[in-house]
Every structure is written in structure tokens, then in C-alpha cells.
BARO-123064 format. One line per 3 residues: number of its first residue (from 1); for each residue x, y, z of C-alpha. Coordinates in steps of 0.5 Angstrom, whole numbers. Example, Ala and Ser with C-alpha at 12.3 -4.5 7.8 and 13.67 -1.06 7.14 Angstrom:
BARO-123064
1 = 25,-9,16 | 27,-2,14;
END
This chain:
BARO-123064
1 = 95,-34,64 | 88,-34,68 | 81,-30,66;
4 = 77,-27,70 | 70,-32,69 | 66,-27,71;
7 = 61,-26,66 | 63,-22,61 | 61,-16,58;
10 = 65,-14,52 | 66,-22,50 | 57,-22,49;
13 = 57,-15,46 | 62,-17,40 | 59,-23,39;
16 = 52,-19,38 | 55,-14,34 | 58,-18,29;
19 = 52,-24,29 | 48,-18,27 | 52,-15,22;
22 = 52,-21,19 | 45,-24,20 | 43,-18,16;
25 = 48,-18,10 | 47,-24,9 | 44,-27,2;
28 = 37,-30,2 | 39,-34,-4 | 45,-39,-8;
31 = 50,-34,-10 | 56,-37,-13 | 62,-42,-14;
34 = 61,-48,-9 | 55,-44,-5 | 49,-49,-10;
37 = 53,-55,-9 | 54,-53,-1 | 47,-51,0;
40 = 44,-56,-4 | 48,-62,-1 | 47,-60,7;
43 = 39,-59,5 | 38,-65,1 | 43,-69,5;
46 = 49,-70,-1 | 55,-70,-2 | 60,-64,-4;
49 = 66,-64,-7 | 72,-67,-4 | 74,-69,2;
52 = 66,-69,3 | 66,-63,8 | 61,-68,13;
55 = 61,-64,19 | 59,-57,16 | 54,-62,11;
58 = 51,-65,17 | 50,-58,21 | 48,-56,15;
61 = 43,-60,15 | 40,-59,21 | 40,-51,21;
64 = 36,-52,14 | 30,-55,19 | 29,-48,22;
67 = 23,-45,20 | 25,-39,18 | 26,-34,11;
70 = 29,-39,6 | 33,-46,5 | 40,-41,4;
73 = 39,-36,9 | 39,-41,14 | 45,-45,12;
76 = 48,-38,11 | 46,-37,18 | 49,-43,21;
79 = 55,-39,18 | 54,-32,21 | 54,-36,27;
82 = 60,-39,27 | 64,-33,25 | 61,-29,31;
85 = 63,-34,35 | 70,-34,32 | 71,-27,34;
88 = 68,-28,41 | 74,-34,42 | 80,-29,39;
91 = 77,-24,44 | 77,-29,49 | 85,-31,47;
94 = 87,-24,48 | 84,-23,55 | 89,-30,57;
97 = 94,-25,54 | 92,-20,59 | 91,-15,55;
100 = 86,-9,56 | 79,-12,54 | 77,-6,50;
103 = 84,-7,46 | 81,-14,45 | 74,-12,43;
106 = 77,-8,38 | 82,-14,36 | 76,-19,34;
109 = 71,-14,31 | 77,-12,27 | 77,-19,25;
112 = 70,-19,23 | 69,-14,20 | 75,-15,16;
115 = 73,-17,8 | 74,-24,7 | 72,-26,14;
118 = 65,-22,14 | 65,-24,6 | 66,-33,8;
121 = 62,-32,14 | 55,-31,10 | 55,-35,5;
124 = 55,-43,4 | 62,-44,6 | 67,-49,11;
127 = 71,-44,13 | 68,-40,18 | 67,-47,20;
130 = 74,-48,20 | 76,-42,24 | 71,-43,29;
133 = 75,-50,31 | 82,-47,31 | 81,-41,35;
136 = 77,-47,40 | 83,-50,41 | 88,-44,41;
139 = 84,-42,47 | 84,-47,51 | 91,-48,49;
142 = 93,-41,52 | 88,-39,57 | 91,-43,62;
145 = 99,-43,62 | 98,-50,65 | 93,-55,63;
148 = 90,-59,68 | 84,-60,67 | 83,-68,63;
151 = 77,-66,60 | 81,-60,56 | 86,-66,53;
154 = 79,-69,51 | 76,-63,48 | 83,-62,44;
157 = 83,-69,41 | 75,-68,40 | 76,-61,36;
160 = 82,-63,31 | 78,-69,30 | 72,-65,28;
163 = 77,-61,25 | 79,-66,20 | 72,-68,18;
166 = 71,-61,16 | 78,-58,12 | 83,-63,14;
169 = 88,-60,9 | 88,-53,13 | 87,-56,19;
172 = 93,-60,19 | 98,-54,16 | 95,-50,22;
175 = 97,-58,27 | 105,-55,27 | 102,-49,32;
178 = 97,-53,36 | 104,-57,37 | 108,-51,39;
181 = 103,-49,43 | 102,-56,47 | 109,-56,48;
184 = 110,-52,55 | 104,-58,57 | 108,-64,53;
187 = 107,-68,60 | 101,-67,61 | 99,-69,54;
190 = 102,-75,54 | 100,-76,61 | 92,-75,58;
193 = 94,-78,50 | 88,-84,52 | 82,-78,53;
196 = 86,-73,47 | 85,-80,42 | 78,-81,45;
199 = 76,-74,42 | 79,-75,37 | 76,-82,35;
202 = 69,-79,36 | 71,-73,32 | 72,-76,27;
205 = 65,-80,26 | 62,-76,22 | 66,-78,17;
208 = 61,-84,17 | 56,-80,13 | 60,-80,7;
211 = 59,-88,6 | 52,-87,10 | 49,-83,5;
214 = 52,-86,-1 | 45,-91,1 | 41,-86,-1;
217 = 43,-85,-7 | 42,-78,-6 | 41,-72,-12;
220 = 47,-69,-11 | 54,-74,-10 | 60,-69,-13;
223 = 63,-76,-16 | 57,-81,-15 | 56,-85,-8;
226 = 62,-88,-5 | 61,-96,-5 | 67,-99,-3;
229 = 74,-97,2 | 78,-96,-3 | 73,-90,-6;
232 = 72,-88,1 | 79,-86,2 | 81,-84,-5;
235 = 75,-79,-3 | 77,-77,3 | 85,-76,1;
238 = 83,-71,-4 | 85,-75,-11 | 82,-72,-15;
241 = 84,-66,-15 | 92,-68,-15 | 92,-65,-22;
244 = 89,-58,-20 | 93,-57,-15 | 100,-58,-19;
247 = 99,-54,-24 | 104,-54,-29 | 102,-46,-31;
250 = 104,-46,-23 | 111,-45,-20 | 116,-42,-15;
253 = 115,-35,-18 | 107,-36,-18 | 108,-38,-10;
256 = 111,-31,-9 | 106,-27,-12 | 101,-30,-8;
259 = 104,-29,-2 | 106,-22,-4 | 98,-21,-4;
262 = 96,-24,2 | 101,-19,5 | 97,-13,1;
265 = 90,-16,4 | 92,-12,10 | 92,-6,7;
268 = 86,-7,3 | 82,-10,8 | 82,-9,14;
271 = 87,-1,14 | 92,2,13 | 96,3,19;
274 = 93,-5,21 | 101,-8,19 | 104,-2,23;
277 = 101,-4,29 | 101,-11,27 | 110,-10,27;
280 = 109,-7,34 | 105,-12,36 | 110,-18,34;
283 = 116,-14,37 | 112,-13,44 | 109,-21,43;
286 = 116,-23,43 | 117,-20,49 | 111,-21,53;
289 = 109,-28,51 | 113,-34,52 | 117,-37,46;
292 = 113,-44,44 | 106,-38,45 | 110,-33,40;
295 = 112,-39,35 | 105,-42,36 | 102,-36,34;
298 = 107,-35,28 | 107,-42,26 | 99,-42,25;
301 = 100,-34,22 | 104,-38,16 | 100,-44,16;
304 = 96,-42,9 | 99,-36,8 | 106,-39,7;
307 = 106,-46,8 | 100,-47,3 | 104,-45,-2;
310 = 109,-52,-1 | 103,-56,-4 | 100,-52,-8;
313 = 102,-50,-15 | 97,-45,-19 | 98,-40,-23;
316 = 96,-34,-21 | 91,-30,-24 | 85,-26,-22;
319 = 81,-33,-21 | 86,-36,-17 | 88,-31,-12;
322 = 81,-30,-10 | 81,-38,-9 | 87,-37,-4;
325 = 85,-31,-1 | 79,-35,3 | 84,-40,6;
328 = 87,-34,10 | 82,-35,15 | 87,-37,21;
331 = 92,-32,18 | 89,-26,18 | 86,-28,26;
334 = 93,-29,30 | 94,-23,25 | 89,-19,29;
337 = 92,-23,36 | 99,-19,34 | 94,-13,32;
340 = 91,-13,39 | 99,-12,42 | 101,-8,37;
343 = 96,-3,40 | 98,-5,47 | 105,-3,45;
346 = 102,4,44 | 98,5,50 | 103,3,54;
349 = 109,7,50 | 105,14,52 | 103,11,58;
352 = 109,11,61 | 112,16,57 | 109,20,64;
355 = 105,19,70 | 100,25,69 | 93,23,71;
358 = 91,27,64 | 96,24,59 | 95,18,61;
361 = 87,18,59 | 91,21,53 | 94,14,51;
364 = 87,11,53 | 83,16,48 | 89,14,42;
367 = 88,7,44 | 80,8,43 | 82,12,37;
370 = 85,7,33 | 80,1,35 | 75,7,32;
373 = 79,9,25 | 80,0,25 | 73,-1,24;
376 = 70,5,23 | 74,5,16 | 73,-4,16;
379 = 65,-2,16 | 66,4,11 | 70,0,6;
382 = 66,-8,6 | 59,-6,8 | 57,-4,1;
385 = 61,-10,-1 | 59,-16,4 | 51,-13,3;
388 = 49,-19,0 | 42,-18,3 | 38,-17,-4;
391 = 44,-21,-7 | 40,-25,-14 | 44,-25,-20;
394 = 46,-32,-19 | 39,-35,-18 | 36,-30,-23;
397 = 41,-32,-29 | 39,-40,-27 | 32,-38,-27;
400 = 33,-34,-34 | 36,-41,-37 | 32,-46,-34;
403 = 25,-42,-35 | 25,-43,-43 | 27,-50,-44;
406 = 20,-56,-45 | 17,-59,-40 | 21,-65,-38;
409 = 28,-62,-42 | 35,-65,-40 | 39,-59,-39;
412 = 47,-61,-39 | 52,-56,-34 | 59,-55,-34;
415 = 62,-51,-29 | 60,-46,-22 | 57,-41,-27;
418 = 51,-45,-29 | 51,-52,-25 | 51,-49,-18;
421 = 46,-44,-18 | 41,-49,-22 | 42,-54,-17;
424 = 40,-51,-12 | 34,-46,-15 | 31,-53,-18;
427 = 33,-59,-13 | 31,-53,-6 | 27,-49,-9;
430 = 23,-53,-14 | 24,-48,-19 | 22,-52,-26;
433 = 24,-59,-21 | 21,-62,-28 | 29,-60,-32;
436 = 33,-66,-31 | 40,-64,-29 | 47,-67,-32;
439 = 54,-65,-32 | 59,-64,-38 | 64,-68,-34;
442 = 60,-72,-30 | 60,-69,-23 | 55,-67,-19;
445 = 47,-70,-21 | 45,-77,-20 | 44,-76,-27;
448 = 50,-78,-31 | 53,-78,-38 | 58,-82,-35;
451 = 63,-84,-29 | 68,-78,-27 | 72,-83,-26;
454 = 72,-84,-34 | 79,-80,-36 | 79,-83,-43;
457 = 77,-77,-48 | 75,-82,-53 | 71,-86,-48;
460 = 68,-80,-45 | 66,-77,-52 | 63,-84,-54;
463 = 58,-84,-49 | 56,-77,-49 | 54,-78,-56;
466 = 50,-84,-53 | 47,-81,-49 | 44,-75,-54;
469 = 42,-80,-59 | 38,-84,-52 | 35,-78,-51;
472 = 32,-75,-58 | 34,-68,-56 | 37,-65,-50;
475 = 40,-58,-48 | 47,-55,-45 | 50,-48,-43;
478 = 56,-49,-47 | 58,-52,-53 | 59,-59,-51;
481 = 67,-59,-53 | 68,-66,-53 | 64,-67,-59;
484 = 68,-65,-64 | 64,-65,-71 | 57,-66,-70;
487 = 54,-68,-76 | 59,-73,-77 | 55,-76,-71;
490 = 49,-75,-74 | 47,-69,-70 | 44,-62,-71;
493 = 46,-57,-67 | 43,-51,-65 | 44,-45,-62;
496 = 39,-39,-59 | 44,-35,-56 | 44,-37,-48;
499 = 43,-45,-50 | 45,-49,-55 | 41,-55,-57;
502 = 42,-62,-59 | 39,-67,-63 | 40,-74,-66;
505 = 38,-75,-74 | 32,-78,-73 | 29,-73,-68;
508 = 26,-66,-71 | 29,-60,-69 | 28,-55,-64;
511 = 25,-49,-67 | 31,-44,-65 | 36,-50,-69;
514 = 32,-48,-74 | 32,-41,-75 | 37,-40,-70;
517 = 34,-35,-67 | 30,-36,-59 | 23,-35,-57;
520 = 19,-28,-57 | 18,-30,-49 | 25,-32,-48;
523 = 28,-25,-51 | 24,-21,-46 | 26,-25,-41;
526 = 34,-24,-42 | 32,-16,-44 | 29,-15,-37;
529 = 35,-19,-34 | 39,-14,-37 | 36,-7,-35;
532 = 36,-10,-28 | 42,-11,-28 | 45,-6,-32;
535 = 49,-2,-26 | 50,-7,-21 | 56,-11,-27;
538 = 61,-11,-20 | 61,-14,-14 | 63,-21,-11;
541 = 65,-27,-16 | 66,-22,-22 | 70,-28,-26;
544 = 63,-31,-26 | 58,-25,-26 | 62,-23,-33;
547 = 62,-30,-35 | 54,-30,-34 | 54,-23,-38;
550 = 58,-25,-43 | 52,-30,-44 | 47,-25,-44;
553 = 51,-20,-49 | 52,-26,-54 | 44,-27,-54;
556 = 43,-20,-55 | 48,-19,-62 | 45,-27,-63;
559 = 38,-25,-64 | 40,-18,-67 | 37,-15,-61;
562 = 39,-7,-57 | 41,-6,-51 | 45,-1,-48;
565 = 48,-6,-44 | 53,-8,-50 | 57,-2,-50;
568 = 56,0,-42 | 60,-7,-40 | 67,-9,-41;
571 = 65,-16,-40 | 61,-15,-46 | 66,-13,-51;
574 = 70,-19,-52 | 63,-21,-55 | 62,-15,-59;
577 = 69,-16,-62 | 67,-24,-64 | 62,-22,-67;
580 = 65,-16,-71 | 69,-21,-74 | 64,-26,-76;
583 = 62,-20,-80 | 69,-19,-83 | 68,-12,-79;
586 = 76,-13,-78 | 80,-6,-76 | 73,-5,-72;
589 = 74,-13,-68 | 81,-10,-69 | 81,-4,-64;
592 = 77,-7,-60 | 81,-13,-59 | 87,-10,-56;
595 = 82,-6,-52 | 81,-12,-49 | 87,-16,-48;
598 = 91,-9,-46 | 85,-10,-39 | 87,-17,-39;
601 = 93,-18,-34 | 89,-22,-29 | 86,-27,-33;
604 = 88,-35,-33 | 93,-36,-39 | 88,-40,-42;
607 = 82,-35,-43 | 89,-31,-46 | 90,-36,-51;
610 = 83,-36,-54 | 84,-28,-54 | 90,-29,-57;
613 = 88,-33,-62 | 82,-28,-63 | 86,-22,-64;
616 = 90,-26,-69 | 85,-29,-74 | 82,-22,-74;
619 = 89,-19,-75 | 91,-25,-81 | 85,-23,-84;
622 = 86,-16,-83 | 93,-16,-87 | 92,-21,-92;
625 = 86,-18,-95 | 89,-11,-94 | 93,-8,-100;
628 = 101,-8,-101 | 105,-12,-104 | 107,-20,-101;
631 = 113,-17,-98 | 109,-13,-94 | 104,-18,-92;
634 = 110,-23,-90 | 113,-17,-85 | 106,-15,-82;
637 = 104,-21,-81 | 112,-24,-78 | 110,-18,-73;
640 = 103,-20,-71 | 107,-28,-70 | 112,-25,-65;
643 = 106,-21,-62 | 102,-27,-60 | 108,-32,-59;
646 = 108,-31,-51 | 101,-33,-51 | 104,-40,-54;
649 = 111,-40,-51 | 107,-39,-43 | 100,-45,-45;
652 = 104,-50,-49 | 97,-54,-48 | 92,-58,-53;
655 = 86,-52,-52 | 91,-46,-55 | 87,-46,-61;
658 = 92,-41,-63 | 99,-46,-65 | 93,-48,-72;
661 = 93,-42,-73 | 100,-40,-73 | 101,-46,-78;
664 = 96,-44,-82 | 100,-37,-83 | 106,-41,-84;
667 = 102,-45,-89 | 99,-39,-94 | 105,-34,-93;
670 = 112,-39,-92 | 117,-33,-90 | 113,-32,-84;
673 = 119,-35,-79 | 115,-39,-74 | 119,-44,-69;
676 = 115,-51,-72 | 119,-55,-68 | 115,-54,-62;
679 = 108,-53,-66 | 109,-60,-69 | 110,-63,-62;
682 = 105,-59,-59 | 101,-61,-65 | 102,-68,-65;
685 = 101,-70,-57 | 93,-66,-60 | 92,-70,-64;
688 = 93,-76,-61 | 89,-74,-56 | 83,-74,-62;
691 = 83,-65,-62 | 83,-62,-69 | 82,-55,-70;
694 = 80,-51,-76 | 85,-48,-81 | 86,-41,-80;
697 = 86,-37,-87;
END
């Protein structure tokens, strides 16, 4: 299959359109989860996470030199860019597919503006990267039925490559239909291997950067540099994340619930008539399309979306779908390949249903019409969701944290909500750059409490008690959980709402480990945070935005203070509610914490359990101070048992906090049957790893 290569209007159009559409709703700052990270590292020349994402560093790098607007909106940029590119490619692939040019540009800006391609294309991410360098090799793969050009050998092999020093996991789950589609030219291939392993050894370069910057030291190194051969391939390959991604919550089951969301994506993101038109478009591609080209393309529609779930076992929960749902780059592209002959099939159908000059333009007009509802829909429906223009939440809350610590303060982080926002606002903009930034786990800073590498509890707690009595008092976002008691450490503990912080014995305290209560200053501060805040608690990474609005409820009931924002946000009331009971406030926390967990389907088992084991707390106290005879007590609270069991029956682990509570009611009240078999096993496996909680009542 040929093209015209005559310049090509359609192909500049789409690309100007999506490039504009993304240059102006993307974010001028960090945002959230690995976007610091990302921005930081391609700025600062470091090392994100695992397997080290090279190439996009190193572009990175380069686009954060143009002297335009700020560090983030270049590298943002570079992204929008990639994306554009991309549809342009789709649009190009379906010209080789002899479709209708204005069928194909309507296929590629329904690719572009569908939700989750626009929403990775402008932000600080590899997978418009990604995409970009699988739509190249698909295109050359199919613009020419046969392939005679040994350049085009040679630019394969120098994709995939470059592909690999990107996101070689996605890459090689899309390889089984990059080979189908190279079959027809399987002699050819062969004829050329030495140009295809050329390219590929050059594309695989990059990967040198890794060890190359590890020279360096670099401020931001997710494990540490990368000293040795055997460090260098464990990084690349991914090792540390090989618990992550077999998740014992995971299973079979959770697999299918995320392969159903992905099917739902297509009514959700793009419109509802896109999966009619995309079955239309399977049966007319079947018939259209050579085999190894239709099996090609459906082989790399799975490739995410279904054979990902070979190799990754998560549980599914809001967090996790979100996460899987931005692999589907690839997928929902050959999707809007099959959209594209689906509104080819429709055409064609009214086409030939007659030859009359008028109903012929008829069939054209459906075929303008659908393109129209498509993206006409997709922009009514994703702008206001992509329009991160004025996007500042994330930087706003790092900024709020950072602005009250002393001069020259050591400020521990702990995960996406806080850690990545405040490396970039310190370490690119320079925004109190006199903080030192750590990690709780030891990633991420030059700065480290310890090796991530170091696995042993006891071994990690240990030298995060040396390095607070080393440096007299530091600060962190959480409660630094490895340290079970404090004073028996000799360290004070202090805690103003949004911080806490941690001195060794001989240092005096800060003044809020004192009186517990934060700086006049600081109170305005978060209260201003609030009013801006206010009517914007939805939008993209609702997980951490509720996360960092928790924070800000639970200063404001710290401090004793009002804001309107404790009884007008949903996050708030799980705060709320911990609160009341702290107050012995009971059948209040009560109410509130079954209007909680009731709103709580999507969250992780994990964050259930603490719910769980809230409610239960609340609830034991409720029953055991309550009137009525002991009988009564036993069969109340032989209910609330049955009622929180699944919460220890589905997260059988060490931090459900909830098996001491359900052994503290077996100690107080005997009758209460609970299954102490399993809770003194899940007990036992605890302690060993050095984890005690307290009695419950």
C-alpha cells in the first residue's frame, strides 16, 4: 500500500490542532505522582525510578534549556510534541490503509483528544513517548506492503532500540505485533538483519547515561547511583519493583476488573458510538487488510490492555485502575485504527446502497457528521478535565509545607503526595533550596537515611534513629512509622498538624512539640490554602489531592481553627470523624464513619482496614460504655466482629491494625467468637517483624 507524497495538508492540520490544543492546557508546574521526579531529573540531569526512562531524561534535558515560560511547562511541552506527533503518525497509517483522508483525520484527533492520551501528553510523563516510537515503526511497517528500502531495516532497529531505553516493558508486550506486521517482509528482514541490529545497538545507547551520570552524583538518583554492572542491570531489568508488581491482594479475578475498565474507557473517554464503529471497523479491516496486518494490529491493541495482565498482578482499586489506565496509550491508538474502518464501513455501506449523485453526498455528510459528535463530544467532555493551564495544587501544598520550617531544616518525605512536588519546587525553582530533602524509604535525594537496598525493618529503624540523634531535630510530612516508640528512644515528638517533628533528648524542642499547636503565620497560610481551594477538591490524582486535603483538615481541627471546608469536603470526614473520637464524641464518629466507609468502594484494602479499624475502636467504645446487660454487650459486639471480618479476612497482613483490635475485644468480652487461630498467626509473623499495636479497650 502506497501514499501520495505530496505534501499533505490534512497530516499539518492535525498535527497544529492537537499541538495547540495541548501546548495551551498544559500545566506551567509540577503536578502529581512521578511528575517532580521526572521534571526534576531531566533538569537537574538525574535518575527517576526504575528502568531509568533515559531517553525521555535526556530529551528532557535538552527541552528544559529553551528559554521560554518555566522548567516544567518546557518539558511539558517536549511531551505535547510527542503526542501531536503521534496522531499525525496514526493519521499517516491510515492514509496506507487507503482510507478517506478526512476519515483519518478524524481518527487521529479522536485519538488525541480522547482523555487519557491528552491527560499523558501534557504532563511529565514517557508515555507519549512511547507512542510516538511504536506509531514510527508501525507506519513504516505498513506504508509499503513490501519493504525495500534498507534504511527502513535500519530505522526499525534504531526505534525499538530507543524504544527500550524508554519503556522497554510496553515496548516488548507491543514486539508480538511489530513481528506479525514484519512477517510479509520476514525475507527482507532477514536479508537486512546486520542494518536492524545496527540501529538497535545505537538506539540502545542512551542507556549509558545511566552509569554516565551516576559520575555526578546527581541530586535526585531514585535508588543511588549506579556503581557496578550487576547494579546496572538490576536497575534496568526493574528488580525492585518485582514485589509491586505481584501483588498478593492481586489475582485472576482483579485482572478481569481491570480489562473490563479498559473496554469501558471507550465509552467514557472518547463517545458512545466509538465501540459500535470500532466493531464495524474490525469486521471491515478483517476484509480489507491482509491477515498478518489485521493480526498485527490486534495483537498490539492487546498488548496493555490484556497481555499486561499476564505479568501484573495488582489489586484493583481507584489507585490502581488509574495507574493501569495510562499504559493504554498503544491500545486506544490501533483502536482509533479500527475506528477509522468502522466509519469507512458506514460510508461505503450508504455509498453503495445507491448511485444517486445526492445520497452519495448524504453518506459523506454521515461520515463528516460522525467525525463531528466524536470530537465535538471529546472536547466538550476532556477540556475542562485536560485544562491544567492554572494547574497549582501540587506546588501550592509543597510550597505551604516548605515555607515554615527554620532555616536550614531537614525535611523527611514519604511517597508521590509530598516527595515530588517538593523536589521539584526546591531543587528547579529554588524555592526554600536551604530545606534538605530526604526520604522515608531512602529513595529519591542525595540526601539519604539509609540504602534502599537496606530491606531489614530493624536495620532501617536503627539508622533512622541515628540519623535524627545526628542531626538534633528534623522534620517529616508523616509519622515516620518505622519508629514505634519514640521515648523509648529518647525522642520527642511533635506535631502541629501539617508536620511533625523530631528531637533527640538532649535538643530543645520546637516551639509546637511544645504546645502542639503551629505558628500564627503558618495558620493563615493553610487557611488561605483552604479558600483557594475550596471549590476546586476534584480533578486529575483525586487519590493525592484528597491525601493533601486530609493534611490540611487535620491542621485545622489540630489548631482548633474553622473553615468551611471541614463539612464541605468528603475527604475531610474521615479526619472529622478521627477527631470526634479522640473526643469520646462516639454515636457522632459513629455516623460519620459508616458515611465514610459506605463511599469507600474504590479504595485500596489497605486504606479500608484503617477504616475498619477506626469504626471498630469507635464502635467498641460505643457498646462497652453504652447501658445493657453483658449479654447484650457480647451479642452487640459479636455483630460489629462479623462486620469488620472481611476487612481482616481480604488484608491478612501485618499493618491491619485491625486483628489487635479484634483481640482486644476477645480479651475484655470472652463470648465474642472470633477465629484466634488465624489472628495469633497473623499476630506472631507481626511481631517477629518487631510491630506491636496497642490494646484496643
Amino acid at each position: 500500500m502506497t501514499v501520495d507524497k505530496k505534501c499533505d495538508v490534512g497530516g499539518y492540520l492535525v498535527f497544529f490542532i492537537i499541538f495547540i490544543a495541548y501546548a495551551v492546557t498544559a500545566p506551567h508546574t509540577v503536578t502529581f505522582e512521578d511528575s517532580g521526579i521526572f521534571l526534576t531529573t531531566s533538569s537537574q540531569l538525574g535518575i527517576p525510578h526504575p528502568p531509568g526512562y533515559s531517553l525521555f531524561t535526556i530529551l528532557g534535558f535538552i527541552f528544559s534549556k529553551i528559554p521560554i515560560s518555566t522548567v516544567a511547562y518546557r518539558i511539558h511541552l517536549m511531551n505535547a510534541l510527542f503526542g501531536a506527533l503521534s496522531c499525525t503518525l496514526l493519521y499517516r497509517i491510515l492514509l496506507s490503509f487507503n482510507l478517506r483522508k478526512v476519515i483519518a483525520a478524524g481518527s487521529a484527533l479522536a485519538l488525541g483528544f480522547s482523555f487519557t492520551f491528552w491527560s499523558q501528553s501534557i504532563i511529565a510523563e514517557v508515555y507519549a513517548l512511547h507512542a510516538l516510537i511504536v506509531l514510527a515503526m508501525i507506519w513504516i511497517l505498513v506504508r509499503n506492503k513490501i519493504i525495500e528500502n534498507k534504511y527502513d531495516f535500519l530505522l526499525i532497529g534504531l526505534l525499538f532500540g530507543l524504544g527500550l531505553t524508554n519503556h522497554w516493558p510496553l515496548l516488548l508486550l507491543c514486539a508480538p505485533g511489530l513481528v506479525i506486521l514484519i512477517w510479509e517482509n520476514k525475507n527482507q528482514a532477514f536479508k537486512f538483519k546486520y542494518f536492524i541490529l545496527t540501529g538497535l545497538a545505537i538506539g540502545l545507547l542512551p542507556l549509558l547515561y545511566l552509569p554516565l551520570v551516576s559520575l555526578l552524583k546527581p541530586k535526585m538518583a531514585f535508588l543511588g547511583s549506579i556503581s557496578s554492572i550487576a547494579e546496572f542491570i538490576s536497575y534496568i531489568s526493574r528488580d525492585y519493583y518485582k514485589n509491586t508488581d505481584l501483588q498478593l491482594t492481586g489475582g485472576f479475578m482483579q485482572n478481569v476488573y481491570f480489562f473490563i475498565s479498559f473496554l469501558k474507557m471507550m465509552l467514557t473517554e472518547v463517545t458512545l458510538v466509538f465501540p459500535v464503529l470500532f466493531l464495524l471497523g474490525l469486521k471491515r479491516s478483517w476484509t480489507t487488510l491482509g491477515r498478518t496486518q489485521f493480526f498485527g494490529l490486534l495483537s498490539l491493541y492487546l498488548s496493555s490492555s490484556l497481555f499486561l495482565l499476564f505479568f501484573l498482578f495488582l489489586e484493583f482499586n481507584d489507585f490502581h485502575k488509574n495507574v493501569y489506565s495510562v499504559f493504554q496509550m498503544i491500545p486506544f491508538a490501533v483502536g482509533c485504527v479500527f475506528y477509522g474502518f468502522g466509519i469507512a464501513a458506514v460510508h461505503d455501506y450508504l455509498k453503495t446502497k445507491t448511485a444517486n449523485t445526492s445520497i452519495s453526498s448524504i453518506a459523506y455528510s454521515v461520515v463528516i457528521g460522525l467525525i463531528v459528535i466524536t470530537t465535538g463530544w471529546e472536547l466538550f467532555n476532556n477540556f475542562n478535565k485536560n485544562n491544567l493551564r492554572n494547574e497549582s495544587f501540587a506546588a501550592d501544598f509543597a510550597k505551604l509545607t516548605l515555607n515554615d520550617l527554620p532555616q536550614g531544616a531537614t525535611l523527611i518525605t514519604r511517597g508521590d503526595s509530598d516527595a515530588s512536588p517538593a523536589a521539584y519546587v526546591s531543587l528547579v525553582e529554588g524555592y526554600r533550596s536551604d530545606v534538605t530533602l530526604t526520604n522515608q524509604q531512602g529513595l529519591l535525594f542525595h540526601e539519604r537515611i539509609f540504602l534502599p537496598q537496606v530491606e531489614n525493618r530493624f536495620d532501617r529503624q536503627r539508622k533512622t534513629i541515628s540519623y535524627i540523634q545526628e542531626k538534633g531535630t528534623v522534620y517529616s510530612t508523616y509519622y515516620l512509622s518505622l519508629i514505634d516508640n519514640p521515648r523509648s528512644e529518647g525522642l520527642q515528638v511533635g506535631f502541629n498538624g501539617l508536620y511533625y517533628s523530631w528531637n533527640a533528648a538532649n535538643v530543645t524542642s520546637a516551639d509546637f512539640a511544645k504546645s502542639g499547636l503551629a505558628s500564627e503565620n503558618l495558620k493563615k497560610d493553610v487557611l488561605s490554602f483552604a479558600d483557594k481551594y475550596a471549590n476546586n477538591y476534584s480533578g486529575q490524582w483525586q487519590y493525592h489531592r484528597d491525601a493533601n486535603l486530609q493534611t490540611i483538615c487535620d491542621f485545622i481541627l489540630h489548631n482548633k481553627l474553622t473553615h468551611r471546608i471541614i463539612n464541605e469536603n468528603s475527604a475531610c470526614d474521615v479526619v472529622k470523624a478521627r477527631y470526634l473520637l479522640d473526643d469520646k464524641r462516639y454515636v457522632e464518629a459513629d455516623k460519620l464513619f459508616k458515611k465514610v466507609m459506605a463511599a469507600s468502594t474504590g479504595l485500596s484494602l489497605r486504606v479500608k482496614a484503617d477504616l475498619n479499624f477506626d469504626y471498630l475502636r469507635n464502635k467498641a467504645e460505643l457498646i462497652n460504655g453504652g447501658g445493657g446487660s453483658v449479654s447484650e454487650k457480647v451479642k452487640s459486639l459479636q455483630d460489629l466482629v462479623d462486620e469488620v471480618w472481611p476487612s481482616v479476612e481480604n488484608y491478612m497482613f501485618c499493618d491491619n491494625k485491625t486483628v489487635m483490635g479484634l483481640l482486644s475485644v476477645k480479651a475484655k468480652f470472652s463470648d465474642v467468637n472470633i477465629r484466634l487461630p488465624l489472628l495469633h498467626k497473623s499476630l506472631r509473623e507481626c511481631q517477629n517483624l518487631k510491630i506491636y499495636f496497642q490494646p484496643l479497650l
